[in-house]
C-alpha positions as CSV (number, residue, x, y, z in Angstrom):
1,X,0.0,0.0,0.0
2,X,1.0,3.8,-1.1
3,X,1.5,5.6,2.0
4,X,-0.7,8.8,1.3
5,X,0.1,12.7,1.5
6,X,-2.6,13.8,3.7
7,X,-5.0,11.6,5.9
8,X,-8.6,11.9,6.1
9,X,-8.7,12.6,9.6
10,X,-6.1,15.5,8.9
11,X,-9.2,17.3,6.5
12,X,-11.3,16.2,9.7
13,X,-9.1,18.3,12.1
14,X,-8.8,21.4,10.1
15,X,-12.0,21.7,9.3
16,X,-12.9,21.4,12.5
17,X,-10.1,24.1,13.9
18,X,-11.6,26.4,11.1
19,X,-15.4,26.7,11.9
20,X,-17.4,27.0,15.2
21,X,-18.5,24.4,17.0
22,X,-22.0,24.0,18.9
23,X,-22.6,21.3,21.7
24,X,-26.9,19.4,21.3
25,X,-28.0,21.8,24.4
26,X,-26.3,25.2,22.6
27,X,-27.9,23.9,19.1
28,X,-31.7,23.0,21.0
29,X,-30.9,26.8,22.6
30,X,-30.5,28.3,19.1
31,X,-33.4,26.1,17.7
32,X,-36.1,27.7,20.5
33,X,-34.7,31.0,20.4
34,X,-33.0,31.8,17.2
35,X,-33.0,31.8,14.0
36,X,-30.7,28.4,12.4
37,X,-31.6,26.6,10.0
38,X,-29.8,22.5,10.7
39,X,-28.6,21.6,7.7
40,X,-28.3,17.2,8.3
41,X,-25.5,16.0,6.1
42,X,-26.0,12.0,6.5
43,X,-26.4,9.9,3.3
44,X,-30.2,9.0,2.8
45,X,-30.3,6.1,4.4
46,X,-29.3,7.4,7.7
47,X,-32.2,9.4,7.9
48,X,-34.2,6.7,7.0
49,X,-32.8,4.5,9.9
50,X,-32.2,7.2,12.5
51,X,-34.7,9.6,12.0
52,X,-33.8,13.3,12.0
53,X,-33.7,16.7,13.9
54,X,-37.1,18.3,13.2
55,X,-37.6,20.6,10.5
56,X,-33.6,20.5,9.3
57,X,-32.9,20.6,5.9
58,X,-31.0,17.4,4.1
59,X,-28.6,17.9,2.0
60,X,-25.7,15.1,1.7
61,X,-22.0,15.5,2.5
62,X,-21.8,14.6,-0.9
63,X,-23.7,17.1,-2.7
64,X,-23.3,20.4,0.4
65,X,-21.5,22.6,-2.6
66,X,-24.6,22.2,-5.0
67,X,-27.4,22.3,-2.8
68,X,-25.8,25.8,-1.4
69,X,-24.9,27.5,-4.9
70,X,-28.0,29.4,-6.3
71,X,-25.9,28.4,-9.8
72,X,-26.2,25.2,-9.5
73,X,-29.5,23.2,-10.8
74,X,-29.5,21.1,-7.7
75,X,-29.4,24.5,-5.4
76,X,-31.5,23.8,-2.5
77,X,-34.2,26.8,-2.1
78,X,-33.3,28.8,1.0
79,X,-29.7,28.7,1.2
80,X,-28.7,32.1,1.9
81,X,-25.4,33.4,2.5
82,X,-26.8,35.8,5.2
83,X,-28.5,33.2,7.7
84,X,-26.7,30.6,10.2
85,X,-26.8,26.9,9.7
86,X,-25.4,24.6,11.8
87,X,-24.1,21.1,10.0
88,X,-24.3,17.9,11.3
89,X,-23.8,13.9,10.3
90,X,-24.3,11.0,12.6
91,X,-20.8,11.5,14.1
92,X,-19.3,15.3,13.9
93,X,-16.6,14.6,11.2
94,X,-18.6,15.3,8.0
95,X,-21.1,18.2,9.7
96,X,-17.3,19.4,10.2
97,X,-16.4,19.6,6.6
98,X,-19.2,20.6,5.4
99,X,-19.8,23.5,7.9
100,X,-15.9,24.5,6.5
101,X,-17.0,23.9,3.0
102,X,-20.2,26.5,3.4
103,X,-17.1,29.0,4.7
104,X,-15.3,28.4,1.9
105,X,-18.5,29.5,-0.6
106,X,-18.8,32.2,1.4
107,X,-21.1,31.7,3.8
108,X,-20.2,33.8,7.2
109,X,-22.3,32.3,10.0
110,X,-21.7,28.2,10.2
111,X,-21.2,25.5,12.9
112,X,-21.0,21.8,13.5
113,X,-22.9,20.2,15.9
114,X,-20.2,18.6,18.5
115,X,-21.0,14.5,18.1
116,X,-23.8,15.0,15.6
117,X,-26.8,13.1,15.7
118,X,-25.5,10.7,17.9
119,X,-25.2,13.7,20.1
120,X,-28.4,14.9,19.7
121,X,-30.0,11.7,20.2
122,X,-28.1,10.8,23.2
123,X,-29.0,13.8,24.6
124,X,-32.4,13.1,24.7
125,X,-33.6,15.8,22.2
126,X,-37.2,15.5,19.9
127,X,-36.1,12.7,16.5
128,X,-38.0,12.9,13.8
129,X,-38.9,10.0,11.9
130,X,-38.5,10.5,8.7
131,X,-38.7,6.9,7.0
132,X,-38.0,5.5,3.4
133,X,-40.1,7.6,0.8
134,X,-42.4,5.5,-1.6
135,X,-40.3,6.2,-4.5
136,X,-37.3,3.9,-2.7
137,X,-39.3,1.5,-1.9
């Protein structure tokens, strides 16, 4: 095996050094009171299986840099530059790079949830179930 140039847990760490960070009570806190729109990051299937935070908007690891460019046709309606997000994924590591990646595009006011889901979960905060849509089935 090739050893590699840069590790995956290296883009983990910078990206994590590089945008705010929220803990599940700070990111229930800014749901009640503020104004955050959770942006959940997990693949499709996650969602399926683990249900999600109510009322946050999906939009895969994969795909963060389309669904947030008005220029793209996959843009997800409402991404706006001017409003906060907080990113999340069922761990912290991809709500990480994506909350970096929206920093990169230019938006100003992003976070990761701390532990992601899991976090949220464990926490004992409200899951929404969102199960598999008729058109996977």
């Amino acid at each position: 095996m090739t050893d590699l140039e840069r590790h995956a847990s290296e883009y983990v760490d910078e990206a994590k050094a590089a945008v705010e960070s929220v803990t599940a009570a700070e990111l229930a806190d800014e749901l009640e009171h503020g104004d955050v729109t959770v942006v959940d990051v997990r693949e499709d299937r996650e969602r399926w299986g683990d249900g999600a935070i109510s009322g946050s908007v999906h939009a895969a690891r994969g795909t963060i840099e389309y669904s947030a460019d008005p220029e793209s046709k996959y843009y997800v309606e409402g991404f706006d530059p001017a409003k906060r997000y907080v990113c999340h994924c069922g761990g912290g590591a991809r709500g990480a790079m994506a909350a970096a990646r929206l920093q990169e595009m230019g938006y100003r006011d992003v976070a990761y949830l701390e532990g992601g889901f899991s976090a949220w979960r464990d926490a004992g905060y409200e899951v929404e179930e969102t199960g598999v849509p008729d058109s996977f089935r």
